[in-house]
C-alpha positions in Angstrom: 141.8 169.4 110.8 144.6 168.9 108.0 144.9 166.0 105.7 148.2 164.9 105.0 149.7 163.0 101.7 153.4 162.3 101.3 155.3 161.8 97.9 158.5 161.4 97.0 159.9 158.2 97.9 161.6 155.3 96.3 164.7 153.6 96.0 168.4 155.2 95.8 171.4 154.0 96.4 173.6 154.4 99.5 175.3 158.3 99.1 172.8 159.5 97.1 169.9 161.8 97.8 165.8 162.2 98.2 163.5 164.7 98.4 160.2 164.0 100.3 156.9 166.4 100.3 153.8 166.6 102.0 151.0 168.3 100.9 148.5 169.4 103.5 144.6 170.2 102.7 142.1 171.8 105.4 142.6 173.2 108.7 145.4 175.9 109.1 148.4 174.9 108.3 150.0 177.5 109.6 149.7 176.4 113.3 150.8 173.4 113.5 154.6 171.8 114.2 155.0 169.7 110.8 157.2 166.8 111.1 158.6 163.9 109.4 158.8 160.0 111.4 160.1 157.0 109.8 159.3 153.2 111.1 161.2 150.6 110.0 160.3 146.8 109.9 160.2 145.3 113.7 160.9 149.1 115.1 158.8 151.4 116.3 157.9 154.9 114.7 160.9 157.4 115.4 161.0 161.0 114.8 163.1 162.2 112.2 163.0 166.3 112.0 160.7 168.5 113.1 159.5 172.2 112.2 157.5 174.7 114.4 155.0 177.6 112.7 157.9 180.0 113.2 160.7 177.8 111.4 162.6 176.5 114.3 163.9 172.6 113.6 165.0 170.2 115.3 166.7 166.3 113.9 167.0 163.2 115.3 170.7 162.6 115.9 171.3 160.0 113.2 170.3 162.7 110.4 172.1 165.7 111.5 173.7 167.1 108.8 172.6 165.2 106.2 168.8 165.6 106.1 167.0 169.4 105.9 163.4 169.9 107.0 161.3 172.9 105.6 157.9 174.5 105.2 156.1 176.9 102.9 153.0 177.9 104.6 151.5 179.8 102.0 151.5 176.3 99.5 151.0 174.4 102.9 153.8 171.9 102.7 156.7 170.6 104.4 159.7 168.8 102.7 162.8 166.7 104.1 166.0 166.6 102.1 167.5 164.0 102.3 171.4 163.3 101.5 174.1 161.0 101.7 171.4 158.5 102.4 172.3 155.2 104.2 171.2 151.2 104.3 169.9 152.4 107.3 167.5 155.2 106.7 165.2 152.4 105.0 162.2 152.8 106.2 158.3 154.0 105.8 158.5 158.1 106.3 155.3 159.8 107.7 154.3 163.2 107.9 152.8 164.4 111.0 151.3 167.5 111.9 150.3 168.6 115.5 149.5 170.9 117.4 148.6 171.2 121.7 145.0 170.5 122.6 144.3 168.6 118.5 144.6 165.3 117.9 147.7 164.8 115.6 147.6 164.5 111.9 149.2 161.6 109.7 149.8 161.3 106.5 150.0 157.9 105.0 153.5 157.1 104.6 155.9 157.0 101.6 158.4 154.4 101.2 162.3 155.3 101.0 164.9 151.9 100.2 168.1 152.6 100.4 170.1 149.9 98.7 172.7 149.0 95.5 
């Protein structure tokens, strides 16, 4: 089973941009639909954008068009773009990997504040 560690969070302002990674470690990476959940304070964990082994993706309304979700299999990662960032994209972003028939992966969870 993959391990999952996030980086790339922090604070920007509203309109500008981040760019998160997760780095996986064991298991095959390959196989599994990598995706990226946010939770913020009081709400429950939401999916943000999702990638399948082939490349297909898939974004939660709010970020279409401004966030980009992608994969590199052969340095086993996935990233999420994100721009024109909002007040209300705050929140603690998790990477997730799963897969039908394992029990689903999380990473620990980067911060991401969007404030002036």
């Amino acid at each position: 089973q993959v391990q999952l560690v996030e980086s790339g969070g922090g604070l920007v302002q509203p309109g500008g941009s981040l760019r998160l990674s997760c780095a996986a470690s064991g298991g095959i990476f390959s196989i599994y639909v990598m995706g990226w959940y946010r939770q913020a304070p009081g709400t429950q964990r939401e999916l943000v954008a999702r990638i399948t082994p082939g490349g297909s993706v898939n974004y939660a309304d709010p970020v279409k068009g401004r966030f980009t979700i992608s994969r590199d299999n052969a340095k086993k990662t996935v990233s999420l773009q994100m721009n024109s960032l909002k007040p209300e994209d705050t929140a603690v972003y998790y990477c997730n990997a799963a897969k039908v028939g394992i029990t689903p992966t999380w990473g620990q969870g980067t911060q991401v504040t969007v404030s002036s």
